[in-house]
C-alpha positions as CSV (number, residue, x, y, z in Angstrom):
1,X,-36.3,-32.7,-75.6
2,X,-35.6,-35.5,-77.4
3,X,-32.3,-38.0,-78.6
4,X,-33.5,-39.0,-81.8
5,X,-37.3,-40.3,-81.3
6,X,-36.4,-42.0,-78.0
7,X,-36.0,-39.0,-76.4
8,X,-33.6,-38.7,-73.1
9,X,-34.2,-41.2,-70.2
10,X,-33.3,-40.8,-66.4
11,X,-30.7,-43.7,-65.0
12,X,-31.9,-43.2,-62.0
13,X,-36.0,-43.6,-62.2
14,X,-36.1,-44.6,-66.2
15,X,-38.5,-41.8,-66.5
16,X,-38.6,-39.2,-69.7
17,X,-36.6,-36.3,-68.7
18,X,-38.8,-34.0,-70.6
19,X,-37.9,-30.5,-70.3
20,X,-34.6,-28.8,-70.1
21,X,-35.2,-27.3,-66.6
22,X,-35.2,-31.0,-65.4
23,X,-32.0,-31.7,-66.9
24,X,-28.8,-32.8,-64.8
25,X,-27.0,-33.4,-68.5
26,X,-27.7,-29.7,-69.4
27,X,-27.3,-28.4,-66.3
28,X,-23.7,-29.3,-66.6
29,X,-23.4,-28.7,-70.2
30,X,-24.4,-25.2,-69.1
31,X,-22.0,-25.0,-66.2
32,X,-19.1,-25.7,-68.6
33,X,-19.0,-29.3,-67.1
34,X,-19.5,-30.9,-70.2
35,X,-18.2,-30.2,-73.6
36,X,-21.3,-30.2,-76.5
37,X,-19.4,-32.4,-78.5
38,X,-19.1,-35.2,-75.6
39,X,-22.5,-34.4,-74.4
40,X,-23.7,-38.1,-75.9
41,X,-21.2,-39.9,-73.5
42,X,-22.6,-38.9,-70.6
43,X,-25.7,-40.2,-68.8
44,X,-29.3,-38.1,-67.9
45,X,-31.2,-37.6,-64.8
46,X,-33.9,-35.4,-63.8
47,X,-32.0,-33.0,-61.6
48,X,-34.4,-34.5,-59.0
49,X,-32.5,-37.9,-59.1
50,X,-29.0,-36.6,-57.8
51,X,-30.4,-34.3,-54.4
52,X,-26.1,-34.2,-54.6
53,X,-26.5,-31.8,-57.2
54,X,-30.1,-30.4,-56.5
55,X,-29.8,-29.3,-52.9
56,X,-27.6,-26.5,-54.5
57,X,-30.5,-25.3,-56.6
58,X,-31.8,-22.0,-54.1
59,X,-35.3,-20.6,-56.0
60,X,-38.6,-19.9,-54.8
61,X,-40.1,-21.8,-58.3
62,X,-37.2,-25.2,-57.2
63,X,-38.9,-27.1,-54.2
64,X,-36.1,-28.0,-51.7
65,X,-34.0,-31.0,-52.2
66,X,-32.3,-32.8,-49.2
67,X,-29.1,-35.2,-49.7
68,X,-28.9,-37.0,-46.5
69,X,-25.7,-38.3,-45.8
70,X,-22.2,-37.3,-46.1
71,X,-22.7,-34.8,-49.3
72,X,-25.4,-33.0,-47.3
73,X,-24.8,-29.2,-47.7
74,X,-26.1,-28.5,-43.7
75,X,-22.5,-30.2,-43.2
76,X,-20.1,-28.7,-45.1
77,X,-18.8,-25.7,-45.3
78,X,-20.7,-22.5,-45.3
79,X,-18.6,-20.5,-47.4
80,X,-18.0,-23.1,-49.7
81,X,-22.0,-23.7,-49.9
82,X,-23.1,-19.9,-51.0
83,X,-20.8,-20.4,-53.4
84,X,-21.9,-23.5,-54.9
85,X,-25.4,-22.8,-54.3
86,X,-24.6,-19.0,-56.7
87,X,-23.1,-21.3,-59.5
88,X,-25.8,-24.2,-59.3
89,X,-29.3,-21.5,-59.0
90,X,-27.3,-19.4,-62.0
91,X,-27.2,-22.3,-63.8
92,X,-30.6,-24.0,-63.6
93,X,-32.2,-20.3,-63.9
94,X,-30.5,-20.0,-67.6
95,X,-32.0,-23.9,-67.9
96,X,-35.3,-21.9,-67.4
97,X,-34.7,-19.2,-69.7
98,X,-33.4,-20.9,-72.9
99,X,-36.4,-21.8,-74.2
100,X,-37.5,-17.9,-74.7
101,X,-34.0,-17.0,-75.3
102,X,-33.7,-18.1,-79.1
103,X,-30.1,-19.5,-78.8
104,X,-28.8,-22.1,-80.9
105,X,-27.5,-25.2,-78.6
106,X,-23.6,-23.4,-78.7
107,X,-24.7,-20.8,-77.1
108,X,-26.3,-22.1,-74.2
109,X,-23.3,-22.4,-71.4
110,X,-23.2,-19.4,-69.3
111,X,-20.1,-17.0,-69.4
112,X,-17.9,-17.1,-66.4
113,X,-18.2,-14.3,-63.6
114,X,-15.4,-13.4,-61.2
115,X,-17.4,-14.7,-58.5
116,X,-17.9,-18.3,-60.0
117,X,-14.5,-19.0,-60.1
């Protein structure tokens, strides 16, 4: 991945976010967080640099990601966990998959299912 010949840096760590699967800025870009024409305003992370956002990510190839404090999934609500842990692991598995998927940057977002809303 790259942003011109600079390519994408992390806020958090300043490292290279080199791949797509490591990418909190597409991860929301393919959640329908973030539109593809604002997609330069926002800042990059390696998903691993927000456990806020990783801890939802449920896949034998994703090693666990803890968030301790208030945001820790162990405290919230169950129900309302499953359901964020479906959206987020749907999500970062299409992250996987685009590179073999031949789509052009528009079509990356995933369509919305009954049960993500």
């Amino acid at each position: 991945m790259a942003r011109c010949d600079e390519g994408y840096r992390c806020t958090v760590c300043n490292g290279d976010v080199e791949d797509i699967d490591e990418s909190e800025l597409y991860l929301r870009y393919v959640l329908g967080e973030i539109l593809l024409e604002r997609m330069h305003r926002f800042p990059e992370r390696h998903l691993r640099c927000n456990p806020a956002v990783a801890q939802y990510i449920v896949d034998d190839a994703f090693e666990p990601v803890i968030c301790p404090g208030p945001f820790d999934k162990r405290s919230l609500d169950a129900d309302y966990v499953h359901g964020v842990e479906h959206r987020i692991t749907r999500g970062w598995r299409r992250l996987r998959a685009i590179p073999t998927l031949g789509l052009a940057l528009p079509e990356y977002p995933l369509s919305i299912t009954p049960e993500d809303s």
